[in-house]
N, C-alpha and C positions, 0 to 999 in steps of 0.2 A: 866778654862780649855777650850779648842776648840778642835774640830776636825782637824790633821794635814795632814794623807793624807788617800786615800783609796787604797787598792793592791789587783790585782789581781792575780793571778800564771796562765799562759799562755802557752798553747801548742807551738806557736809561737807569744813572746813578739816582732818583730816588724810587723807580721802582724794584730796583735791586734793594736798595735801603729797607724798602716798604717788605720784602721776603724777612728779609735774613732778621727784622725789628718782629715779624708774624713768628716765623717758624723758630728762630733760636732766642727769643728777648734780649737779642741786640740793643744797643742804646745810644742816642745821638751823642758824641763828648763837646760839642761844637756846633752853633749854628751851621749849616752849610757854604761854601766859598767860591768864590768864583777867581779863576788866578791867572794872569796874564803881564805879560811885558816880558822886558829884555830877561829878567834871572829867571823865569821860568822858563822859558825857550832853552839859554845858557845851560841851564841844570839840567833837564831833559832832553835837548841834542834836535828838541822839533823846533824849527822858524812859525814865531808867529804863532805859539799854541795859547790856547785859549781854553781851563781846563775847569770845570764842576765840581768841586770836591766835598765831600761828607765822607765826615769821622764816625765809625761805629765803635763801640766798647762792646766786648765780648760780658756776657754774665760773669761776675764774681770775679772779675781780673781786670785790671787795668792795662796791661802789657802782653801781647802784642794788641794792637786795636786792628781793625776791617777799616783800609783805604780805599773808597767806591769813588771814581775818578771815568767821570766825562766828557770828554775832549768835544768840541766846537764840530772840527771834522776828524774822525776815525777811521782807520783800515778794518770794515768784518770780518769776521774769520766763522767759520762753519762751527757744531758743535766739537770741542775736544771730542778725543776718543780716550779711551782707561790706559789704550797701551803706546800714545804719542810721547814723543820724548820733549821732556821740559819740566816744568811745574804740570803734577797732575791731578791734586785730591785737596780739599780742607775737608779734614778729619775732625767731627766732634765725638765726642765721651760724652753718651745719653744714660738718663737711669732707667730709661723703659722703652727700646727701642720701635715696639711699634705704634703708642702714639707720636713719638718723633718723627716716625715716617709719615702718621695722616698731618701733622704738622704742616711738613715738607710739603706735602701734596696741596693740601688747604693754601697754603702761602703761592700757589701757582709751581711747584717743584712738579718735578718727573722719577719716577724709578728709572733703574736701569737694571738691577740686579735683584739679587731674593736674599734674603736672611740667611745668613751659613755660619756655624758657627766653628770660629780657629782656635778654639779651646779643647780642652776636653768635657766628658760628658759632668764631671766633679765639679769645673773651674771653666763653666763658659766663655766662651767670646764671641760674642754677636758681633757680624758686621752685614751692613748692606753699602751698597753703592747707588746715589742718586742723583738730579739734577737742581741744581736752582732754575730759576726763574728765567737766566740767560741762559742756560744750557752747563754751566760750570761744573765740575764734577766734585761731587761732598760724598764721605764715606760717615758713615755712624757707627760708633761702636759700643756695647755692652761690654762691663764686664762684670764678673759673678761681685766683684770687691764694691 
């Protein structure tokens, strides 16, 4: 078994697209879609959904890809918090974590946290905790390798 992709549900799936293709060179794999009728509905458990889809590729990897999925009508929800129980972080492995973060930032992101590092002082581990564009919570990590 593998992980095949990961999905988001998007207030605005290509301005979320438009981050994550700025800040990490994400990459289209697919025009974008529009997807509706009875086996979408069937499949996802919603009547009548009516969904936006663009595929992203992550750099240098084909598998897992970014599912940005925007529904016709959606339930909001406030920003996550770090310590909500669910799905809580996508974690990238950066080579220089603080132009990663002016990245973030430039691409419409948010910090949340400050650079700490879980390593030792030999074998660092930079991590920070940020936002995307919809509020999503992404962690960045360094490591000395």
């Amino acid at each position: 078994m593998k992980l095949a992709h990961i999905s988001i549900t998007a207030r605005s799936a290509d301005s979320l697209a438009a981050f994550y293709i700025s800040a990490f060179d994400c990459q289209e794999m697919r025009p974008p879609r529009r997807l509706s009728g009875e086996v979408v509905s069937r499949g996802n458990g919603l009547p009548d959904s009516v969904i936006y889809s663009i595929w992203l590729r992550f750099p240098e990897q084909d598998m897992p890809f970014l599912e940005l999925l925007e529904y016709d009508t959606s339930a909001d929800r406030v920003a996550p918090r770090v310590d909500e129980i669910g799905l809580g972080h996508l974690a990238f492995g950066v080579t220089d974590i603080a132009s990663s973060m002016d990245r973030v930032l430039t691409a419409g992101g948010t910090a949340l946290g400050q650079v700490t590092n879980f390593g030792t002082e030999d074998a660092p581990l930079l991590i920070v905790y940020m936002r995307d564009c919809e509020g999503n919570i992404l962690e960045l990590e360094q490591s000395a390798n």
